[in-house]
C-alpha positions in Angstrom: -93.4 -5.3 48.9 -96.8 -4.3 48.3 -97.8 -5.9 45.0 -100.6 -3.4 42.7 -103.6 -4.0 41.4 -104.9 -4.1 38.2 -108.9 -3.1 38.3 -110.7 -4.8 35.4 -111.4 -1.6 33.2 -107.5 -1.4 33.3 -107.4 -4.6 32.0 -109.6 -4.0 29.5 -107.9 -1.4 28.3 -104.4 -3.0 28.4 -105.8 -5.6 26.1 -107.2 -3.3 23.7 -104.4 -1.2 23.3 -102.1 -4.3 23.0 -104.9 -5.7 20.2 -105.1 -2.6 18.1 -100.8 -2.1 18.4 -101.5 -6.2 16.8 -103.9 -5.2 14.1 -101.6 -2.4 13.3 -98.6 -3.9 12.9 -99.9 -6.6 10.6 -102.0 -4.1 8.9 -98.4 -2.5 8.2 -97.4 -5.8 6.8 -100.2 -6.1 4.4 -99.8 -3.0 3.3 -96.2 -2.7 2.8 -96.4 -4.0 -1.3 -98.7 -1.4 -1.8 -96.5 1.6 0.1 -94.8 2.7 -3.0 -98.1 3.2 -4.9 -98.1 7.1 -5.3 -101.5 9.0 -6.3 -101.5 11.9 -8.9 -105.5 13.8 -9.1 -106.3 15.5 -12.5 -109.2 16.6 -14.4 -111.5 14.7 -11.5 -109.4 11.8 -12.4 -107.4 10.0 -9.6 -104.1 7.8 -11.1 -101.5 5.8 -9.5 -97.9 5.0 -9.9 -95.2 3.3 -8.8 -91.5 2.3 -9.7 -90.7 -1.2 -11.1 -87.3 -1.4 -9.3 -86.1 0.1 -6.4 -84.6 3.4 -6.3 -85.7 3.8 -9.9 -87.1 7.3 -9.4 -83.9 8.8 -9.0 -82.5 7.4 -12.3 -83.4 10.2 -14.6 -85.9 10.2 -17.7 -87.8 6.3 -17.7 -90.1 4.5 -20.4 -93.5 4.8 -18.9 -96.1 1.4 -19.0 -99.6 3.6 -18.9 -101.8 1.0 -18.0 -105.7 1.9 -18.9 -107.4 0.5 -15.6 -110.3 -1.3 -15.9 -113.1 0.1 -13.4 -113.7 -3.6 -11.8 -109.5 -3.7 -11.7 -107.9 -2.5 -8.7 -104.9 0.0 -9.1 -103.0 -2.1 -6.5 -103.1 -5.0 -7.4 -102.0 -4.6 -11.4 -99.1 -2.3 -10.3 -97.9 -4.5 -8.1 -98.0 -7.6 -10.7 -95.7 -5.7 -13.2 -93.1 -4.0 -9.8 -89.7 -5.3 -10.1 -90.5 -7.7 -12.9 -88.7 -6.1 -16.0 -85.5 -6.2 -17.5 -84.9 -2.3 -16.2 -86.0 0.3 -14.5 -90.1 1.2 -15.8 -92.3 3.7 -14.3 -95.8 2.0 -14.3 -98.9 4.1 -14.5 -102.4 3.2 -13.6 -104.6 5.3 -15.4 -108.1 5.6 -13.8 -109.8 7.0 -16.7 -112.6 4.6 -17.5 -113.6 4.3 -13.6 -116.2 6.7 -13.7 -117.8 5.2 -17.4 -121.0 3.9 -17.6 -121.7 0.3 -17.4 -124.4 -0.2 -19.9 -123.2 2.2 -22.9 -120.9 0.2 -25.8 -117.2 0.3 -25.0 -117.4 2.3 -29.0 -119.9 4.6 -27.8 -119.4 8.0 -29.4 -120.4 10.8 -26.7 -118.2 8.6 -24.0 -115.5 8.3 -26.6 -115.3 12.1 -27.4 -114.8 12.8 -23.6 -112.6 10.2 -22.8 -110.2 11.1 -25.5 -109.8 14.6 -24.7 -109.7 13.8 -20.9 -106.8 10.9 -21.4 -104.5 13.9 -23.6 -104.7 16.1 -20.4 -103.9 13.0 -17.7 -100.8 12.3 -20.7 -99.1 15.4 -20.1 -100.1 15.7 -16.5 -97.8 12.4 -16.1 -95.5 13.8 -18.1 -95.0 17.3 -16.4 -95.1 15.8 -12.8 -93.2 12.4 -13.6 -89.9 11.8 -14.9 -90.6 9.7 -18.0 -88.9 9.6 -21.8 -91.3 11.0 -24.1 -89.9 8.7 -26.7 -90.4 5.6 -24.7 -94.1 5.9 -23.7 -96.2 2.1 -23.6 -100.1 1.8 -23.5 -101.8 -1.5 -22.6 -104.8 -2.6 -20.9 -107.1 -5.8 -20.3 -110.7 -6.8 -21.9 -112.8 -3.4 -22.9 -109.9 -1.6 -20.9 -107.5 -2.9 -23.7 -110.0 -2.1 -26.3 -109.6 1.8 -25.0 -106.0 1.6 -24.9 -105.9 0.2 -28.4 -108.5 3.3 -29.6 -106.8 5.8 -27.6 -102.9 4.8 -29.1 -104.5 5.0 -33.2 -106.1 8.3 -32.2 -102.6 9.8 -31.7 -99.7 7.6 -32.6 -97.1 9.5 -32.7 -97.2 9.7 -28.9 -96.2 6.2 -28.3 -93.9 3.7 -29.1 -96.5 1.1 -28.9 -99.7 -0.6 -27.3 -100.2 -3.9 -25.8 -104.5 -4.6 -26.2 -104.7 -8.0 -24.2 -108.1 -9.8 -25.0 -109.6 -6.7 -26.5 -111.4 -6.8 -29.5 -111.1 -4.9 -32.7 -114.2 -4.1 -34.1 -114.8 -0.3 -32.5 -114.6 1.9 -36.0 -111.8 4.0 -33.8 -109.8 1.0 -34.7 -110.7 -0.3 -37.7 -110.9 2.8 -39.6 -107.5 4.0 -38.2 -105.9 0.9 -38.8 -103.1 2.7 -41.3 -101.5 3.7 -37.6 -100.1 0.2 -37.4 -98.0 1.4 -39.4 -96.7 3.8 -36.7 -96.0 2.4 -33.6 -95.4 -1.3 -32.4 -99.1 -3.0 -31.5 -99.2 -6.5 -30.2 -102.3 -7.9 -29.9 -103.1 -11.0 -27.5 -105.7 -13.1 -27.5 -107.0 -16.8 -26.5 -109.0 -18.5 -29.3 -111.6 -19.6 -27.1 -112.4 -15.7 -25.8 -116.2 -15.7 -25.5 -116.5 -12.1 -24.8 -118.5 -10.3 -27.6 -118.3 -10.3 -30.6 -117.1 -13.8 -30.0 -116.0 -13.2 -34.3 -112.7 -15.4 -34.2 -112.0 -15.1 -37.8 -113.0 -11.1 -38.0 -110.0 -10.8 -35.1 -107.8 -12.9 -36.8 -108.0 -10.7 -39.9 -107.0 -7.6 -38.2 -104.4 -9.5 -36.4 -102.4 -10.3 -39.3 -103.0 -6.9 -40.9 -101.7 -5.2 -37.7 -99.0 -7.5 -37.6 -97.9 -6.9 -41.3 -98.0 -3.2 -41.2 -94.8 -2.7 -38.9 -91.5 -5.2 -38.3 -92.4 -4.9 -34.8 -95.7 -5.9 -34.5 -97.3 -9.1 -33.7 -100.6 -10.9 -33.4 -100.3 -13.6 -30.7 -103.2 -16.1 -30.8 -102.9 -18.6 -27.8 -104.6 -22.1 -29.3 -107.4 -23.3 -26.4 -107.4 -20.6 -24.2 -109.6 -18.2 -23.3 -110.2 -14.2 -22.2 -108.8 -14.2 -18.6 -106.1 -16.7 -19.1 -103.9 -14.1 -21.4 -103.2 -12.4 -18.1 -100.5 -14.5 -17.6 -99.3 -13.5 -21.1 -99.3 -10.0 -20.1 -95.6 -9.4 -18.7 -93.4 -10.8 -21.4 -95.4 -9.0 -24.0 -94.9 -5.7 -22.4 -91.1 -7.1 -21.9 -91.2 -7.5 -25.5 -92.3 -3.9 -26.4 -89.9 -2.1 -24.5 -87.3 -2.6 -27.1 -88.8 0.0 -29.3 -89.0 3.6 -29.3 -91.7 6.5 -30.6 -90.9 6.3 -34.1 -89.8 9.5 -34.5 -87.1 8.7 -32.6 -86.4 5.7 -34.7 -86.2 8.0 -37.7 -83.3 9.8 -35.5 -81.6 6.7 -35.0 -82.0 5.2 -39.0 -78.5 6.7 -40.1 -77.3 4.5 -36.9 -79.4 1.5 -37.6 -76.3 -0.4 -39.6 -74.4 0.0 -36.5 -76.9 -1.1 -34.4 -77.3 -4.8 -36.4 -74.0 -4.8 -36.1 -73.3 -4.8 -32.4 -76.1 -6.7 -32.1 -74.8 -9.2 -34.3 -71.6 -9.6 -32.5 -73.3 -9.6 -28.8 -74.9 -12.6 -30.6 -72.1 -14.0 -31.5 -70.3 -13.4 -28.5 -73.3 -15.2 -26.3 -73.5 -18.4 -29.3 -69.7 -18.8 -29.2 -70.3 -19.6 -25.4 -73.6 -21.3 -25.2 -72.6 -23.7 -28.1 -71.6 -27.3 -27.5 -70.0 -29.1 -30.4 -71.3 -32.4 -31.3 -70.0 -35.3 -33.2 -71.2 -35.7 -37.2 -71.8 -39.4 -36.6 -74.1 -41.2 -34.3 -71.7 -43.7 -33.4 -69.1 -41.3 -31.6 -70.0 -40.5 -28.4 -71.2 -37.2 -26.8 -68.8 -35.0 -24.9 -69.0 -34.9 -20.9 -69.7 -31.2 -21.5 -72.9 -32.4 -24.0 -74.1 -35.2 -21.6 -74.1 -32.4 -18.9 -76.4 -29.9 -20.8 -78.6 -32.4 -21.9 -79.1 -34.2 -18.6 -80.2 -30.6 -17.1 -82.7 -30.1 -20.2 -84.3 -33.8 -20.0 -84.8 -33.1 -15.8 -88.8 -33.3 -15.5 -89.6 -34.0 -19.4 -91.5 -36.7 -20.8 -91.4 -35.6 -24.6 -88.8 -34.6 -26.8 -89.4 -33.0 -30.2 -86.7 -33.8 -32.7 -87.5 -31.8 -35.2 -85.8 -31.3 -38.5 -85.8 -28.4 -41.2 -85.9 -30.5 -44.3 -87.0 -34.2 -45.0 -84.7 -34.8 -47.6 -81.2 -33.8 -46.3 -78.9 -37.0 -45.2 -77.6 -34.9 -41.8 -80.8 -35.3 -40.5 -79.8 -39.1 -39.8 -76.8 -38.8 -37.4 -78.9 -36.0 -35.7 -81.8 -38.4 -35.0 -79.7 -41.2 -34.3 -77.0 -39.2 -32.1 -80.1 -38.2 -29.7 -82.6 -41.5 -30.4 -79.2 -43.1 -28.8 -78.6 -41.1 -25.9 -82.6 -41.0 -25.0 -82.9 -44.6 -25.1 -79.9 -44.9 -22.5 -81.8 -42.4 -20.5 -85.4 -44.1 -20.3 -86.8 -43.3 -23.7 -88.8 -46.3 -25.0 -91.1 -45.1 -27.5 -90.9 -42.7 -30.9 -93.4 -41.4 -32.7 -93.1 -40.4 -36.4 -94.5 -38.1 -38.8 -95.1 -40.7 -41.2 -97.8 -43.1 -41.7 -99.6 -45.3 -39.2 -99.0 -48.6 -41.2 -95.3 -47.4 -42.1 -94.8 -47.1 -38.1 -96.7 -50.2 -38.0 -94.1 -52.2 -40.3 -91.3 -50.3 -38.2 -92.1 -51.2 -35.0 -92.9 -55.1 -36.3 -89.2 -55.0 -37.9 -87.6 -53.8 -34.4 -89.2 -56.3 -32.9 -88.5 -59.4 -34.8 -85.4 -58.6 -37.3 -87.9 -59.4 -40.1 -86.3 -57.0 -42.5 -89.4 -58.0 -45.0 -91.7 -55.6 -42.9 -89.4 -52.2 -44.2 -89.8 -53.6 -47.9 -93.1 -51.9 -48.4 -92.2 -48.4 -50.0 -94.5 -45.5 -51.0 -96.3 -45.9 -53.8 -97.8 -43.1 -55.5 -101.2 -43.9 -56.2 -101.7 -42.3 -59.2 -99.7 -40.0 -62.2 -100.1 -36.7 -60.4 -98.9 -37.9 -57.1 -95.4 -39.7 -58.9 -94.9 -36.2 -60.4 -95.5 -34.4 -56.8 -93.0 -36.9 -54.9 -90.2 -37.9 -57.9 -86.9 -37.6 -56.8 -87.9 -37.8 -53.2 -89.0 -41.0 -53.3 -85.3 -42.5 -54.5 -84.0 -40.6 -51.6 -86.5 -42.1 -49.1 -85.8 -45.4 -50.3 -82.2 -45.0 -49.9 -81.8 -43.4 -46.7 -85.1 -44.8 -44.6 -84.1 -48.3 -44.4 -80.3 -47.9 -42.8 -82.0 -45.5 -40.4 -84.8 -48.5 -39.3 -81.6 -50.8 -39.1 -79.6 -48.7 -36.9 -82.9 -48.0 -34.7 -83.2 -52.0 -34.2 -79.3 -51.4 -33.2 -80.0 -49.5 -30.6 -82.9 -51.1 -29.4 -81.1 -54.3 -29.0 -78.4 -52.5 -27.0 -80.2 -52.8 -24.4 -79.8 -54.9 -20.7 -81.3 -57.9 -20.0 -85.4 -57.6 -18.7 -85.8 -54.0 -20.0 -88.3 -52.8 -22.2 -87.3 -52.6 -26.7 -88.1 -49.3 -28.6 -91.6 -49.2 -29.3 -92.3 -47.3 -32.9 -95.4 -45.5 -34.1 -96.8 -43.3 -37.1 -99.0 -40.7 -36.4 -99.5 -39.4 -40.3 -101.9 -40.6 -43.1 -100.6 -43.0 -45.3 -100.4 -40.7 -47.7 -99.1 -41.7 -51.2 -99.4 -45.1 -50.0 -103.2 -44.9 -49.4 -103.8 -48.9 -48.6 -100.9 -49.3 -46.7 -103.0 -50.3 -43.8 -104.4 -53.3 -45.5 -101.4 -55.6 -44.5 -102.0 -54.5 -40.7 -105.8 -55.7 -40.8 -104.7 -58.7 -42.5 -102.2 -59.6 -39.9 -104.6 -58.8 -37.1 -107.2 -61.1 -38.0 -104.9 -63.7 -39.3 -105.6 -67.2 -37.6 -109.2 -66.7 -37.2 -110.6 -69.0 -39.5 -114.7 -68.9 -39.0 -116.6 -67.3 -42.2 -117.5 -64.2 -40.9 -113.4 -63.0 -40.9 -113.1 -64.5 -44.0 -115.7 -62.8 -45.8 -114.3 -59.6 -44.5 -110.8 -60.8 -45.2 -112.2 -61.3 -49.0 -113.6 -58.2 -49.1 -110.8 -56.4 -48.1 -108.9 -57.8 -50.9 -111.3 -56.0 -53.4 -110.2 -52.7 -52.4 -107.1 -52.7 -54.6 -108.2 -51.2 -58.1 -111.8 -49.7 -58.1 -112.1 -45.3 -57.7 -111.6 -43.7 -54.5 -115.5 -43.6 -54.1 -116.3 -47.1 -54.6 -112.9 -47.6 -52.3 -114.2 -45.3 -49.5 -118.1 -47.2 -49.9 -116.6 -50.7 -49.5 -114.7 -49.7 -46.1 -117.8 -48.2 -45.1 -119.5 -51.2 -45.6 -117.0 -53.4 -43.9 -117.0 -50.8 -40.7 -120.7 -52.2 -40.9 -119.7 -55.8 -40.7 -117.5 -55.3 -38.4 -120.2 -55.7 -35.8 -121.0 -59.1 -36.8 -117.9 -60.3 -35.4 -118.6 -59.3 -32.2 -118.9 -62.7 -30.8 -116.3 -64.6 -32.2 -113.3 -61.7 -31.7 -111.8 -60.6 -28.5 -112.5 -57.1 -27.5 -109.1 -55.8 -28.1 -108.6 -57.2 -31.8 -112.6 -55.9 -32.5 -111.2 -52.5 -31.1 -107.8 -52.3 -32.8 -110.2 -53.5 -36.3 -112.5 -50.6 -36.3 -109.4 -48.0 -35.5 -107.5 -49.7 -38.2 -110.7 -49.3 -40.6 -111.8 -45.6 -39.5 -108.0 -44.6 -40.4 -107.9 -46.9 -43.6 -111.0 -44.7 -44.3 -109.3 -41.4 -43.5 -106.3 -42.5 -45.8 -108.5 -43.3 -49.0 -110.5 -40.5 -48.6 -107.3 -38.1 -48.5 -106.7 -39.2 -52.2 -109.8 -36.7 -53.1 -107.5 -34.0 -51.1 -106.9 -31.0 -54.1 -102.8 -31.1 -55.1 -100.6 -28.4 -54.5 -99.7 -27.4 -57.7 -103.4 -27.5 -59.1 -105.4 -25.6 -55.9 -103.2 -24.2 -53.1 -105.8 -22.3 -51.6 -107.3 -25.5 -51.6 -104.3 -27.8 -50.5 -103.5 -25.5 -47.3 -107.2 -26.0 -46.3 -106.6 -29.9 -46.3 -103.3 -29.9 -44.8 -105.0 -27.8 -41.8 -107.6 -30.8 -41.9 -104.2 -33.5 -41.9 -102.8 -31.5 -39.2 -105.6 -32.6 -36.6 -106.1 -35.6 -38.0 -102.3 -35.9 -36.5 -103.4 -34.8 -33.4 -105.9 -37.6 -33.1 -103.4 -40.0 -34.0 -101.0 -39.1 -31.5 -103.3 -38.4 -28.5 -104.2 -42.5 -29.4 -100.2 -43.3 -28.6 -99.6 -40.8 -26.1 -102.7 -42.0 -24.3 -101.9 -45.9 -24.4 -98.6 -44.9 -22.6 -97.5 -45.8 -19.0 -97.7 -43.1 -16.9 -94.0 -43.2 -17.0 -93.0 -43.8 -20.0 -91.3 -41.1 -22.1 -91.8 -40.5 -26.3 -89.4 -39.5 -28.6 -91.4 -37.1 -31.3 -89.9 -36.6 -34.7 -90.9 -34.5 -37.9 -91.0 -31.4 -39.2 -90.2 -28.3 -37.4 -93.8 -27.1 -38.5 -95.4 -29.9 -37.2 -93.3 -30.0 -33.7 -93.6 -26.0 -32.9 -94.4 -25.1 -29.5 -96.6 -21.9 -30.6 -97.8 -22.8 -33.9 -100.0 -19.2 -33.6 -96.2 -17.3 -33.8 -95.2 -19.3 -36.8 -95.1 -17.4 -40.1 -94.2 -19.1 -43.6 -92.6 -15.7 -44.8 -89.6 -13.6 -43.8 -89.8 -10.6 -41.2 -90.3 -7.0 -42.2 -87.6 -6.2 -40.1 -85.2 -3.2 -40.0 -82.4 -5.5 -38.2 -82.4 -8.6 -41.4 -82.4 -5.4 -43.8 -84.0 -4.2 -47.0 -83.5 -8.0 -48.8 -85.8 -9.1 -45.9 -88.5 -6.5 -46.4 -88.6 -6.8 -50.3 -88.7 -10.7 -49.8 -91.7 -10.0 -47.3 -93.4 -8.3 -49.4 -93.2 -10.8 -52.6 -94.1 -13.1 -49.9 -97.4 -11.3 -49.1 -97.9 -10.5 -52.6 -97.6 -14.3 -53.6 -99.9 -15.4 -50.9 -102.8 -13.2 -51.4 -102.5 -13.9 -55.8 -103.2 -17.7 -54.5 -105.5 -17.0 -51.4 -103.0 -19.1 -49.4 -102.5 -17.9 -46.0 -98.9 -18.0 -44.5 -99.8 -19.9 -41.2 -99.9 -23.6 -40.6 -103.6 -23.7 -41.9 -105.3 -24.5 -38.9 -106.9 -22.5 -35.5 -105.6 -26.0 -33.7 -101.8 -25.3 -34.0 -99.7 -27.6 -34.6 -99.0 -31.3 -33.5 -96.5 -30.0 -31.7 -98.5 -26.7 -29.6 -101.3 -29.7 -29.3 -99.2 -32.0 -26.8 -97.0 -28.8 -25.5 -100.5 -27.8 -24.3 -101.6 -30.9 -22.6 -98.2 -31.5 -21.0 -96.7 -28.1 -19.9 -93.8 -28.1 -18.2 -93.4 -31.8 -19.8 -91.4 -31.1 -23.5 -88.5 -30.2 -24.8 -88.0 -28.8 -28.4 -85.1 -29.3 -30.1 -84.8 -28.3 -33.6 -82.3 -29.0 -36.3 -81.4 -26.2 -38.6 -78.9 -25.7 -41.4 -76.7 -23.2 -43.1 -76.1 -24.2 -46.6 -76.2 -27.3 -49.1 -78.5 -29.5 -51.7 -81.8 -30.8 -50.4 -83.4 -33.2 -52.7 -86.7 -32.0 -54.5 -89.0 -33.7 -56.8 -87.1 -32.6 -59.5 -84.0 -33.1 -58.3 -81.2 -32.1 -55.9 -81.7 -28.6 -54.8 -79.0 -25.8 -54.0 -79.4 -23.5 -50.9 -77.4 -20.6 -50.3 -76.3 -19.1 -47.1 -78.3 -15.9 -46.7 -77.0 -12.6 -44.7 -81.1 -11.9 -43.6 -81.2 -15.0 -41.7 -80.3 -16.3 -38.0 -78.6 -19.2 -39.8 -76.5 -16.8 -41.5 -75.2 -15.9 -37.5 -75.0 -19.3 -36.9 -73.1 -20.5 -39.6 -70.3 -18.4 -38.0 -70.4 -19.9 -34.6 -69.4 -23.7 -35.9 -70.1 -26.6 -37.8 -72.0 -28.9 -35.4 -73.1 -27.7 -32.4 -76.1 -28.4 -30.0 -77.3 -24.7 -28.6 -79.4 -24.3 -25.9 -81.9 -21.4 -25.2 -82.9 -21.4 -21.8 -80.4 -18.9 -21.0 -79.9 -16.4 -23.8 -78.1 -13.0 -23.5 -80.6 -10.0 -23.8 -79.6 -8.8 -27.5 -79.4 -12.3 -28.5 -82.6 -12.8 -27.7 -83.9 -10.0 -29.1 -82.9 -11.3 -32.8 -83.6 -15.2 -31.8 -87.1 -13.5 -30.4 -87.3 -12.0 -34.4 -85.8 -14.8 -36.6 -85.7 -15.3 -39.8 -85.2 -18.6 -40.9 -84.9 -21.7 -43.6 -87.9 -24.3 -43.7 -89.2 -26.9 -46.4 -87.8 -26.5 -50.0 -84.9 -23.6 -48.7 -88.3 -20.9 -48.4 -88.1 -18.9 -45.6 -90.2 -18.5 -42.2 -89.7 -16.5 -39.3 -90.9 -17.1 -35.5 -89.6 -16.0 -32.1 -87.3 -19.3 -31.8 -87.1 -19.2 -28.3 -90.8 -19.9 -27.8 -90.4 -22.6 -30.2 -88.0 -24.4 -29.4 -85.4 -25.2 -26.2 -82.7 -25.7 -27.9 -80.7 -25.4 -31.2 -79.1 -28.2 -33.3 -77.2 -26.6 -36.1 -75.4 -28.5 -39.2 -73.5 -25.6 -41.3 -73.6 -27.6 -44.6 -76.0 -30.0 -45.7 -76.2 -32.7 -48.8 -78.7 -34.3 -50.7 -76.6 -38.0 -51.0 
């Protein structure tokens, strides 16, 4: 058999052609996400499209995501972000409308503006004549200036959309600002990171027209992101366009008004239906034990987390005790070896030395108001506190000593001021330097002994004089006592000087500045016990649900102008606006920081889990006196209430319309006054008590 030849230029070309069918065929590959993206040309202006889900084209009218592309953006790569990533079929639009702009002209700049506005009307009902969309379900968004457009070109004509999504745009072009009544109109959520250094760089300015946006409509919301900056809100970008698609052109929500009691209705009982299921009851006292079912649920939560918020509704309600405890107990089982509190430094101090030995003589020192004003401010609360703190210390030591032989006790900490009980951290320093009997310690023993009894000045200028002294001991103190003396000092220092702090009930403008101020302070603290941990040790964080929120930015001290929570909501709304603009005291937590809580969610991602406590009805004990709370039908503890009595509800997988009025709560915090947040950003699960006492 005569075997054939192969000359080399047919070689040549047998390796080509084999090279290029290569290159093809992976070619092909990395082109495949893109093979859906459609092209539409109009008015010179080339746009793309594609379907969110497959087959989605041939499921009739759609709501339409119109993104505004930004010129440096490409069309690809943003469609393909958002494909197959919602809840139902979208049609997503990538409008090339600002691709041909000009660089160096002001994204407000009139002669652009007048052209691009005209030019966008003509792309709208292009897209709508050549695409299948619902007119009544029509979304605009974009990123950075491309937002800002998309933001101008939504006010310009709002009754074509149901809403806009600007992510870190800015506000200041007078096409928003001086059509800012169209908030009113459609849904606007505006995203931004705090840190965004893009110009105007006006933090406060943006924050203004936030709220104001976000007031205007129930739907609206102005999501602030504590520490991050303009590119990382892309990440943010998906869920708030989720969010949106809820809502509809509001002329179409005037159609559907005579229907909206049904609506609340159904979606109250799909609620239900989803809580009934979800809910796992749980004992009323500590000492019974937690079902299999419980155990289960919270074994699966606790997998990968380091911190657990316990936070509770009200300080003075006894059912906060047995929820603590039932948890504290089952945590401490399961690794847990350290709680922080929101209470004071040296009253975690005096805790922790009381778990330690048994001495029950550390847990005698009480609050002490400091002065006539402050006895009036804390009155009844202070019986109740000394009633109810000291069995919940003894049953901490309980469980501490449950432990096997060779393991590790609870460790307690404070991560408050000592307020009300301003040189609390006197005994500390005394203890610290006790045993050291050269001069130099006691002069500064003796002088430290002066500070009970002179002003608050004189007070803070003897600390600061004994923060100066405190160098002279340098040589005759180990390093470790010198460093735990000047942190003991500097906060003894940050406790007398919040005596000067301006009351509630005399400045509250004031007041909420200061507590803003107290609310880093508690970051400081806690970063000081969170940072002396062991890499694998694990802290139990309790407090208020304020203080422990996840997304302090999406927490709001008034109820929600809301269609669902009815006309009760938006009339208390309303007072609640009216009330805080009379006393110049902003509804937020007081601070661009967040919250204690948002502050260590931040640094640990992925590493906390939020519980919060919640309650239908009861007394809760006030300065003045026990205080009665009525179950409310505008509030999710009103749902709740109807679930069970006790029950532990988690939130990690919640049933689309229950999610949609967890994602809108209204609910109860301090004193019975209402607040409203998207609960499942705050929290990971539920801990509801039905009825509450005071004693």
């Amino acid at each position: 058999m005569t075997r054939m030849k192969i000359s080399r230029r047919q070689q040549f070309i047998i390796v080509v052609c084999l090279a290029s069918a290569g290159a093809l065929a992976a070619m092909g590959l990395w082109l495949r996400p893109w093979s859906d993206v459609h092209r539409i040309h109009a008015d010179g202006i080339t746009s793309y499209y594609v379907y969110s889900a497959a087959d989605a084209g041939r499921e009739g009218k759609l709501p339409a995501i119109i993104i505004v592309g930004h010129p440096l953006s490409s069309p690809y790569k943003d469609l393909n972000a958002f494909k197959n990533r919602f809840d139902e079929p979208v049609l997503l639009i990538w409008s090339g409308l600002l691709c041909s702009r000009t660089e160096d002209r002001p994204v407000d700049d009139e002669a652009t503006w007048a052209s691009k506005r005209q030019q966008f009307l003509t792309l709208l009902d292009d897209y709508k004549r050549r695409l299948s969309i619902d007119v009544g379900r029509v979304y605009l968004t974009g990123f950075s200036f491309a937002g800002v457009y998309a933001w101008m070109l939504a006010y310009d004509h709002p009754e074509l959309y149901a809403a806009v999504v600007p992510m870190s745009a800015t506000s200041y072009p007078r096409q928003i600002q001086e059509n800012l009544e169209a908030a009113k109109m459609l849904v606007t959520v505006v995203v931004r990171g705090e840190k965004d250094d893009t110009p105007p760089r006006d933090l406060a300015a943006e924050t203004r027209t936030g709220r104001l946006v976000e007031s205007g409509n129930p739907g609206s919301r102005f999501v602030l992101k504590a520490g991050e900056g303009h590119r990382d809100m892309h990440k943010y970008w998906r869920e708030n366009l989720q969010y949106v698609l809820q809502f509809r052109r509001r002329d179409d929500n005037k159609k559907m008004t005579e229907n909206s009691g049904n609506t609340a209705r159904s979606s109250s009982e799909a609620f239900l239906a989803w809580a009934k299921r979800a809910a796992i009851v749980m004992p009323a006292s500590h000492e019974e034990p937690l079902s299999a079912e419980a155990q289960a649920r919270l074994d699966q939560m606790l997998e990968g987390k380091r911190f657990v918020y316990l936070g509770e509704p009200e300080h003075c309600i006894v059912e906060k005790y047995p929820f603590r405890l039932t948890l504290v107990r089952y945590l401490f089982a399961h690794g847990w070896r350290h709680a922080a509190m929101e209470t004071g430094r040296s009253m975690g101090w005096r805790v922790d030395r009381y778990l330690e030995t048994g001495d029950a003589s550390y847990l005698d020192a009480g609050i002490e108001p400091s002065g006539p004003q402050d006895v009036a401010i804390w009155g009844k609360t202070l019986e109740f506190i000394d009633k109810y703190e000291g069995p919940f210390h003894k049953q901490l030591r309980h469980i501490s000593q449950s432990r096997g032989p060779d393991t590790p006790r609870l460790h307690y900490s404070g991560c408050d001021l000592d307020v009300g009980m301003p040189l609390g951290s006197v005994e500390p320093i005394r203890r610290l330097l006790e045993g050291h009997t050269d001069r130099r310690v006691q002069e500064l023993l003796d002088s430290i002994n002066t500070l009970t009894g002179p002003s608050v000045e004189e007070q803070l200028a003897r600390i600061e004089a004994l923060q100066s002294r405190v160098t002279t001991c340098a040589d005759i103190l180990p390093s470790d006592v010198l460093g735990e003396l000047r942190s003991w000092l500097s906060f003894l220092h940050d406790t007398v000087a919040a005596e000067k702090r301006p009351r509630m009930t005399q400045d509250r403008h004031g007041h909420h500045l200061w507590r803003g101020q107290r609310e880093h302070s508690m970051m400081q603290y806690l970063d000081r016990i969170v940072d002396a941990l062991g890499r694998d040790e694990k802290l139990i964080l309790m407090g208020h649900n304020g203080h422990l929120s996840k997304d302090a930015s999406g927490l709001r001290f008034r109820p929600q102008l809301s269609r669902f929570w009815g006309w009760r909501s938006w009339l208390r709304a309303l007072g609640y606006e009216a009330f805080s603009r009379l006393t110049r005291c902003p509804l937020d937590i007081g601070t661009p920081d967040g919250s204690v809580g948002s502050h260590l969610h931040e640094r640990f991602p992925g590493e906390v889990l939020s519980i919060w406590m919640l309650y239908g009805q009861g007394t809760l004990m006030m300065p003045t006196g026990p205080r009665t709370v009525r179950l409310h039908g505008d509030t999710v503890e009103s749902l709740l209430a109807q679930v069970g009595d006790r029950f532990l509800l988690p939130l990690n997988d919640v049933d689309p319309q229950a999610k949609a009025i967890l994602s809108n709560a209204n609910l109860r915090t301090s004193w019975g006054y209402y607040a409203s947040a998207d609960l499942t950003a705050q929290a990971d699960a539920i801990y509801f008590v039905r009825n509450v006492n005071a004693d």
